[in-house]
LUMGUMAR-426018 format. One record per residue: residue in one letter; chain; x, y, z of N, C-alpha, C in turn. Coordinates in pm, whole numbers. Layout:
+-----+-------+--------+--------+--------+--------+--------+--------+--------+--------+--------+
! res ! chain !   n_c1 !   n_c2 !   n_c3 !  ca_c1 !  ca_c2 !  ca_c3 !   c_c1 !   c_c2 !   c_c3 !
+-----+-------+--------+--------+--------+--------+--------+--------+--------+--------+--------+
!   a !     A !      X !      Y !      Z !      X !      Y !      Z !      X !      Y !      Z !
...
+-----+-------+--------+--------+--------+--------+--------+--------+--------+--------+--------+
This chain:
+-----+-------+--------+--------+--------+--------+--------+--------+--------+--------+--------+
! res ! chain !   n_c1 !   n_c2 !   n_c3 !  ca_c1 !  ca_c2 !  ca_c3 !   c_c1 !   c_c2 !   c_c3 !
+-----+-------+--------+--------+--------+--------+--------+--------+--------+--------+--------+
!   x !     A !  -5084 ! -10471 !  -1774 !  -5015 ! -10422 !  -1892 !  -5066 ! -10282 !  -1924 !
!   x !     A !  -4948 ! -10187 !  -1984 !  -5011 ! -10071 !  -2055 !  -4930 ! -10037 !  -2133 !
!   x !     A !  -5023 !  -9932 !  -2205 !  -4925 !  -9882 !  -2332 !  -4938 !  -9714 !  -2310 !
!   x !     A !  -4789 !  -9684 !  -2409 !  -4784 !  -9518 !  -2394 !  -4944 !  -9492 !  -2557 !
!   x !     A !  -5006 !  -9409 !  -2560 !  -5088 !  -9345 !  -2675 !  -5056 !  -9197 !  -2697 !
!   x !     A !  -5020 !  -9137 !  -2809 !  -5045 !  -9013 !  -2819 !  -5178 !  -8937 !  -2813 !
!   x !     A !  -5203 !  -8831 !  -2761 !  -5338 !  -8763 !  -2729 !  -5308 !  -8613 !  -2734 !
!   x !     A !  -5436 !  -8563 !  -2808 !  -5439 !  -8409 !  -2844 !  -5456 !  -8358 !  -2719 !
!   x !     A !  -5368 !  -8213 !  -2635 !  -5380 !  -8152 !  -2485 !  -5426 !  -8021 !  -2556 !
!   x !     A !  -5538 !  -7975 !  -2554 !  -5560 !  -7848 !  -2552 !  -5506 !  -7716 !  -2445 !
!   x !     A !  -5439 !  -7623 !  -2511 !  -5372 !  -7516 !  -2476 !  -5451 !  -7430 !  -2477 !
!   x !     A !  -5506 !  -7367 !  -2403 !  -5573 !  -7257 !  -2335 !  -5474 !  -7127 !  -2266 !
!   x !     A !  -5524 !  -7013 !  -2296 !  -5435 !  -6888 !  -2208 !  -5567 !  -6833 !  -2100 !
!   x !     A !  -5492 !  -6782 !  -2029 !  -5611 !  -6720 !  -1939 !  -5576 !  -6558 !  -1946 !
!   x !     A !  -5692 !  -6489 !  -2002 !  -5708 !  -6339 !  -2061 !  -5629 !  -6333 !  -1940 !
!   x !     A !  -5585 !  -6176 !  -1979 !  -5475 !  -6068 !  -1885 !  -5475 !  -5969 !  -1983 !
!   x !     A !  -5420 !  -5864 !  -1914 !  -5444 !  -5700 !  -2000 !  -5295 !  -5737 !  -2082 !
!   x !     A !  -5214 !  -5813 !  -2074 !  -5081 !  -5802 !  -2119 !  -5112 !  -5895 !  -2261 !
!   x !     A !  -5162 !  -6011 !  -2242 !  -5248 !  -6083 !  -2373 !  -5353 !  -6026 !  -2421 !
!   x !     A !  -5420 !  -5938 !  -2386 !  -5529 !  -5873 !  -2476 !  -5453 !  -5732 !  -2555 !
!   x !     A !  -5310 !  -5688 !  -2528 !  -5284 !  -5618 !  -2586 !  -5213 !  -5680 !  -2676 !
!   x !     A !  -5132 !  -5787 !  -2626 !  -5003 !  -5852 !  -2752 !  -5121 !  -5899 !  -2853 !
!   x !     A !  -5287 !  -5941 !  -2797 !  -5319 !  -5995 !  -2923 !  -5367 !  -5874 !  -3005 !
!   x !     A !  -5404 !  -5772 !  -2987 !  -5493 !  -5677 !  -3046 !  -5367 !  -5605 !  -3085 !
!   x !     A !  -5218 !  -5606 !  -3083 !  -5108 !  -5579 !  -3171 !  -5136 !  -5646 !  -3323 !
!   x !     A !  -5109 !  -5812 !  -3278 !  -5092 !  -5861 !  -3372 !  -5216 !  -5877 !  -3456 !
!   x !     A !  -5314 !  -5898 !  -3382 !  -5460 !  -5856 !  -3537 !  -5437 !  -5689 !  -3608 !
!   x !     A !  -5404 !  -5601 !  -3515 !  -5390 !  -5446 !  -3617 !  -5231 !  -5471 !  -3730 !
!   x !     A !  -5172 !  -5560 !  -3659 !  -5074 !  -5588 !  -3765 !  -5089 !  -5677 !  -3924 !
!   x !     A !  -5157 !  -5750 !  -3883 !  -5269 !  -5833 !  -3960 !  -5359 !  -5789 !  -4071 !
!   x !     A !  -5387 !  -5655 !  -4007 !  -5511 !  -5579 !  -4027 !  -5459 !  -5481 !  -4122 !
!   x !     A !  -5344 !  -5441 !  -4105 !  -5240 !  -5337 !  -4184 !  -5195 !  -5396 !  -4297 !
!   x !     A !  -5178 !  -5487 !  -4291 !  -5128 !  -5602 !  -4393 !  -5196 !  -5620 !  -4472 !
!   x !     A !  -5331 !  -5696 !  -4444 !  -5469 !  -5684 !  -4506 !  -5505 !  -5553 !  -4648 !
!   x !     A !  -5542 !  -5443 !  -4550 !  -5533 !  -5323 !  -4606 !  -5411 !  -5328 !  -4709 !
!   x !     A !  -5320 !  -5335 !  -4712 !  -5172 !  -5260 !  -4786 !  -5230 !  -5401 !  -4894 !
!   x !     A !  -5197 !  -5523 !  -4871 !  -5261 !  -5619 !  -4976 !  -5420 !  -5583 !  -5080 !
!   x !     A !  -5501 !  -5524 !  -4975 !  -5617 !  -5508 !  -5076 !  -5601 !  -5372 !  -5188 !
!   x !     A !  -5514 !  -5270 !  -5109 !  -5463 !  -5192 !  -5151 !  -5406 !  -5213 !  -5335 !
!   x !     A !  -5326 !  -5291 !  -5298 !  -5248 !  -5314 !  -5372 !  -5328 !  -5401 !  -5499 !
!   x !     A !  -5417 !  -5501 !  -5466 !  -5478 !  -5549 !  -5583 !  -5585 !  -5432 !  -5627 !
!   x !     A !  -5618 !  -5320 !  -5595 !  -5700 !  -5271 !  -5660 !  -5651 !  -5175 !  -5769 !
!   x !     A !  -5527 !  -5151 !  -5706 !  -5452 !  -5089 !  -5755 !  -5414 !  -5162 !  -5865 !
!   x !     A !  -5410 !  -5301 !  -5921 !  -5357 !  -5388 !  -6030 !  -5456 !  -5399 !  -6127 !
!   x !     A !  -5629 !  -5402 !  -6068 !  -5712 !  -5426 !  -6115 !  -5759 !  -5261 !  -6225 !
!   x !     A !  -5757 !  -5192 !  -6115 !  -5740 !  -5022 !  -6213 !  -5632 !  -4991 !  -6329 !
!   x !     A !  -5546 !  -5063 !  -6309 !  -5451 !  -5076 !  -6427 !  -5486 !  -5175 !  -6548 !
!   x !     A !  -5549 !  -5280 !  -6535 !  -5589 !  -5339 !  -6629 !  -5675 !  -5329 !  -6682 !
!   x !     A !  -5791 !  -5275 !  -6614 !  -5893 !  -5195 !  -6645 !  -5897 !  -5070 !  -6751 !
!   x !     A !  -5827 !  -5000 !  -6714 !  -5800 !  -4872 !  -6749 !  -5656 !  -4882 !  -6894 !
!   x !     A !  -5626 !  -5009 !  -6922 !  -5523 !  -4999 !  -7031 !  -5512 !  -4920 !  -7119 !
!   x !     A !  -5698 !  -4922 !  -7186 !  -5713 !  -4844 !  -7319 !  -5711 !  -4902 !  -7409 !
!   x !     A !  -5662 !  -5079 !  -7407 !  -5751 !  -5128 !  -7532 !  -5865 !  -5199 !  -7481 !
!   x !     A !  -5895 !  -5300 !  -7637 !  -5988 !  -5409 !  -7575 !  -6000 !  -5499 !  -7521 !
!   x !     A !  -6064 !  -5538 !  -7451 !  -6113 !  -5626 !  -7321 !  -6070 !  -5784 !  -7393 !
!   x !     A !  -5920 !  -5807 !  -7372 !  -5895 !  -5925 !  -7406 !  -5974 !  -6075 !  -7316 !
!   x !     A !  -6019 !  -6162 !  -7388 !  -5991 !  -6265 !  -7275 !  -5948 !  -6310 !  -7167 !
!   x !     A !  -5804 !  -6270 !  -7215 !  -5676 !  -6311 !  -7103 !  -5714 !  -6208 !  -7008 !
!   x !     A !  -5704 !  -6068 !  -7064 !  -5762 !  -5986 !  -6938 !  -5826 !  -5950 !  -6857 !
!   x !     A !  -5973 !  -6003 !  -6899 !  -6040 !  -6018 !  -6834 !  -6039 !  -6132 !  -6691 !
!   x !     A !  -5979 !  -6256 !  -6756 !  -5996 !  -6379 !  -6674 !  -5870 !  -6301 !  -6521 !
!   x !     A !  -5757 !  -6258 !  -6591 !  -5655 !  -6162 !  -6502 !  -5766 !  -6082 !  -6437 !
!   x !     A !  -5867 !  -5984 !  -6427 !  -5958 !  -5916 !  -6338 !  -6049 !  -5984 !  -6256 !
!   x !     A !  -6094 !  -6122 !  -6349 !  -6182 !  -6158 !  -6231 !  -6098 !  -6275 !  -6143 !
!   x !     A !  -5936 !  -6286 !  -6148 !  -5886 !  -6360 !  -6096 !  -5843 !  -6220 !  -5956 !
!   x !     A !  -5817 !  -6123 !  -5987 !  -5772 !  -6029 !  -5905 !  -5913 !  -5982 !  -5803 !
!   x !     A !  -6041 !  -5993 !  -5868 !  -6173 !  -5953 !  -5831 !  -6124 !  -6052 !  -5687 !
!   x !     A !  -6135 !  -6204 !  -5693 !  -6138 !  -6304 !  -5626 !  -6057 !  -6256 !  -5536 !
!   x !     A !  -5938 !  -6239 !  -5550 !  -5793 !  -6244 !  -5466 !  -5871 !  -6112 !  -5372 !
!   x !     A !  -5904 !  -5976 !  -5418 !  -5957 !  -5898 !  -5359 !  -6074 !  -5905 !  -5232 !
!   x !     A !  -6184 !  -6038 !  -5291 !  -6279 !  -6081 !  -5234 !  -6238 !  -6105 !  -5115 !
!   x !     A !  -6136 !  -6213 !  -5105 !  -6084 !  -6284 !  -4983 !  -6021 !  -6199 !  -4901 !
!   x !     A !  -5956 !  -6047 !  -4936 !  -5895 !  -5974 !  -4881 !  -5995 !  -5881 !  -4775 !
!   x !     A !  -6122 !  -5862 !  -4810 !  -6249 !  -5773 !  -4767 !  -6295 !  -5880 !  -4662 !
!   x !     A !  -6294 !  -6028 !  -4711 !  -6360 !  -6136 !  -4624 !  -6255 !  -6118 !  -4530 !
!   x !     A !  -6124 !  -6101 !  -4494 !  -6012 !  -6114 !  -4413 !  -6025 !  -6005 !  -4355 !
!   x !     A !  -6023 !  -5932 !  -4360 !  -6001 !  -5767 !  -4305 !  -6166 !  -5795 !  -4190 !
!   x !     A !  -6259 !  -5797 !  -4262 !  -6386 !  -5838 !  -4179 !  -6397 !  -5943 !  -4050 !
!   x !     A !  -6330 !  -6013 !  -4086 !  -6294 !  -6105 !  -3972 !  -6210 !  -6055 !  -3876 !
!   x !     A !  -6098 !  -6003 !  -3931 !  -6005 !  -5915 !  -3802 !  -6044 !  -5825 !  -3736 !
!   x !     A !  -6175 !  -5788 !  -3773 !  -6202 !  -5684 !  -3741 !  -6319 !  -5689 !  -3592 !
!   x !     A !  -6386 !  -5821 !  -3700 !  -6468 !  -5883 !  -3541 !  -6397 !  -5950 !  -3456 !
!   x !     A !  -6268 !  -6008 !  -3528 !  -6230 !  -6072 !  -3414 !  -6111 !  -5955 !  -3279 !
!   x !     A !  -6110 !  -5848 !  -3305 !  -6063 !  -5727 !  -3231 !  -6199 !  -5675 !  -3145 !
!   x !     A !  -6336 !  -5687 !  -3208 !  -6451 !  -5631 !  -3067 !  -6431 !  -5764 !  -2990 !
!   x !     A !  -6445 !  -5932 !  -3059 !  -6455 !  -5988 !  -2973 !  -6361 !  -5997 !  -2817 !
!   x !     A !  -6250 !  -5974 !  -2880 !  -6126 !  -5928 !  -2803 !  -6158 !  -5870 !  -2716 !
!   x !     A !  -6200 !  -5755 !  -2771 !  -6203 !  -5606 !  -2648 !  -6353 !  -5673 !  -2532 !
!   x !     A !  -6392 !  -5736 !  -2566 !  -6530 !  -5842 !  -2484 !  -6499 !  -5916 !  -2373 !
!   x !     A !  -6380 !  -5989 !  -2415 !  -6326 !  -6074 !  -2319 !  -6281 !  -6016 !  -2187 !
!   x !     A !  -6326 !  -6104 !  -2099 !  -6338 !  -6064 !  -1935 !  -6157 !  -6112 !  -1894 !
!   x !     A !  -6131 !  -6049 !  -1855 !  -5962 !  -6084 !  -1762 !  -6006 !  -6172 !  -1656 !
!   x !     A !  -5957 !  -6331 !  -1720 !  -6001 !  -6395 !  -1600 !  -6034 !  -6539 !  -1741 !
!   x !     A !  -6092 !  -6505 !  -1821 !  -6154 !  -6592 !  -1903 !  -6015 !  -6693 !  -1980 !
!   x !     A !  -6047 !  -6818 !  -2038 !  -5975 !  -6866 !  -2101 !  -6019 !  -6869 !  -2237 !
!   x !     A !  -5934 !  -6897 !  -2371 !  -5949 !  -6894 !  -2449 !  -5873 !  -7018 !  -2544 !
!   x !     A !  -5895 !  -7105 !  -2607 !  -5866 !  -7199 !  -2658 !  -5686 !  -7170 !  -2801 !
!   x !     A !  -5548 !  -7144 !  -2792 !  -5506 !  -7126 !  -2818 !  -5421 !  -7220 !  -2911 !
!   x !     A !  -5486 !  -7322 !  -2882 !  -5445 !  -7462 !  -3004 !  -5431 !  -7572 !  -2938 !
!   x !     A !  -5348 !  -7682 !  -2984 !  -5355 !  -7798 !  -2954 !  -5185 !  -7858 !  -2971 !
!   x !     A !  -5125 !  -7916 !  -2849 !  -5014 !  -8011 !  -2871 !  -5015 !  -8177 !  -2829 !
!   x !     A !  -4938 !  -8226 !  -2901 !  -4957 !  -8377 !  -2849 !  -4895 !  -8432 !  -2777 !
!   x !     A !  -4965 !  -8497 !  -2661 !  -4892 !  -8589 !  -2519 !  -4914 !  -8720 !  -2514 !
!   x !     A !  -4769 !  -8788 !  -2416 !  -4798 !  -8891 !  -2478 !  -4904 !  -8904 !  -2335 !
!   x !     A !  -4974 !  -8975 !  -2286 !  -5035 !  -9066 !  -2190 !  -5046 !  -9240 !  -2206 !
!   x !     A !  -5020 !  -9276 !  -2080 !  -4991 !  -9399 !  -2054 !  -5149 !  -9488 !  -2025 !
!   x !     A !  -5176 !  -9574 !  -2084 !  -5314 !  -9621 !  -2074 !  -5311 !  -9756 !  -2057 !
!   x !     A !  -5430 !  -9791 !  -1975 !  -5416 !  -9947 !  -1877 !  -5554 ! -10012 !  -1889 !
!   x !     A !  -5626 ! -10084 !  -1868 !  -5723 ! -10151 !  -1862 !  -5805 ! -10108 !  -1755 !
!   x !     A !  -5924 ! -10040 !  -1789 !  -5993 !  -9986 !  -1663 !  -6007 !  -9864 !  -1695 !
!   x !     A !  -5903 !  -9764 !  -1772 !  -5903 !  -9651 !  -1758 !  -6036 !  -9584 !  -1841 !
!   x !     A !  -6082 !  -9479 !  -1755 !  -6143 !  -9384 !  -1874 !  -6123 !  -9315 !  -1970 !
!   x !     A !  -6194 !  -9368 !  -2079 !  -6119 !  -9383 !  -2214 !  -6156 !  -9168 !  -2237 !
!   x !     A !  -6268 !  -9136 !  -2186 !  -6306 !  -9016 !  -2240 !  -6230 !  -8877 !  -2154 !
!   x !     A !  -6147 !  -8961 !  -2005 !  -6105 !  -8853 !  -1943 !  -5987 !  -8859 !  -1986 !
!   x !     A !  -5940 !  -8964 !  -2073 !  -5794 !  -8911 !  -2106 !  -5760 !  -8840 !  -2221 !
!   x !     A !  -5880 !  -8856 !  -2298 !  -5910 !  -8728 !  -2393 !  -5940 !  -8578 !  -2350 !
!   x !     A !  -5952 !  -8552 !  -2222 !  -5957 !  -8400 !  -2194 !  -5871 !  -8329 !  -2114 !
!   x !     A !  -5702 !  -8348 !  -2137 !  -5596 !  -8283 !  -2115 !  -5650 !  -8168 !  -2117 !
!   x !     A !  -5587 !  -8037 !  -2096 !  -5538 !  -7927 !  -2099 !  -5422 !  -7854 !  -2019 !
!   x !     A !  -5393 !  -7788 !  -2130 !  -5286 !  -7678 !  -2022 !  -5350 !  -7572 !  -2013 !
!   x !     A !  -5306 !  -7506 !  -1902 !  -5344 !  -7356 !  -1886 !  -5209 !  -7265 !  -1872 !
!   x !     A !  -5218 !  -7179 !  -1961 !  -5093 !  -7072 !  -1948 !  -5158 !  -6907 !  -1915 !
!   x !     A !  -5086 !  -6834 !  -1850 !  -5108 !  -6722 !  -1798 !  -4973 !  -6630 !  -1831 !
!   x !     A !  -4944 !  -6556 !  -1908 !  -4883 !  -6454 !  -1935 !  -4748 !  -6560 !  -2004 !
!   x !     A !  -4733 !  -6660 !  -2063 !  -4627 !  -6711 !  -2121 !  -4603 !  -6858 !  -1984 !
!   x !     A !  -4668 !  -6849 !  -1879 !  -4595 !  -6957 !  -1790 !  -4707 !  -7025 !  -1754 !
!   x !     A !  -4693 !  -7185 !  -1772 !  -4837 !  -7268 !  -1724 !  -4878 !  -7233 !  -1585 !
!   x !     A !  -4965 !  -7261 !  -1592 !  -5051 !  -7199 !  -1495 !  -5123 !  -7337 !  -1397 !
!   x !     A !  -5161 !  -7433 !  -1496 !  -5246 !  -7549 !  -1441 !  -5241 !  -7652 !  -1543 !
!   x !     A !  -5248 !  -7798 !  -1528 !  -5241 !  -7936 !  -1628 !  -5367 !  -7955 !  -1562 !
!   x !     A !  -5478 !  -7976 !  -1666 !  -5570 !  -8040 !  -1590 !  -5605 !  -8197 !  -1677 !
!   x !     A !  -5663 !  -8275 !  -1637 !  -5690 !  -8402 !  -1675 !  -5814 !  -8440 !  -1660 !
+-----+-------+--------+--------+--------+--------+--------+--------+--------+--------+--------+
């Protein structure tokens, strides 16, 4: 007897100069975004700041709600930023872990329970490359 089980297949790409550029597009796109967003809350925060009256409650809690929003924007930008050297690091040739889809696999009595947990695909420039099991 067996049954079908669903199981997580990890998707892997294998570096190439054509994926190290589409990705280091889309982090400077990311990265632009970032910027124009942090941009933009400081720009909200100088305005409320700068009203000219007094430091309402409400307005304040509005600055240190914008402080926050800002925070996460500096924490974001920082990350894109390492994650673009890590980029430029990576060897052509290397794989890199690109997420996870679910397969079904067929399972029987006997089987190894831990090798059917380590699917993967391998893709190389958009086209699989290798299923390994």
């Amino acid at each position: 007897m067996a049954v079908f089980i669903q199981r997580p297949v990890a998707v892997k790409a294998r570096i190439t100069e054509a994926l190290k550029k589409r990705l280091a597009a889309e982090m400077q796109d990311a990265l632009r975004h970032t910027e124009s967003e942090l941009a933009q809350l400081e720009a909200q925060a100088r305005r409320l700041a700068d009203s000219g009256e007094a430091m309402s409650p409400e307005r304040q809690a509005a600055l240190e709600r914008l402080e926050g929003e800002r925070q996460k924007r500096v924490e974001q930008k920082d990350r894109l930023l390492n994650n673009l050297k890590d980029l430029a690091r990576l060897e052509l040739g290397a794989e890199i872990t690109q997420g996870t889809v679910q397969g079904l696999v067929q399972v029987r009595a006997g089987d190894d329970w831990d090798r059917i947990f380590q699917a993967e695909i391998v893709v190389e420039d958009g086209r699989v490359v290798a299923i390994r099991e």
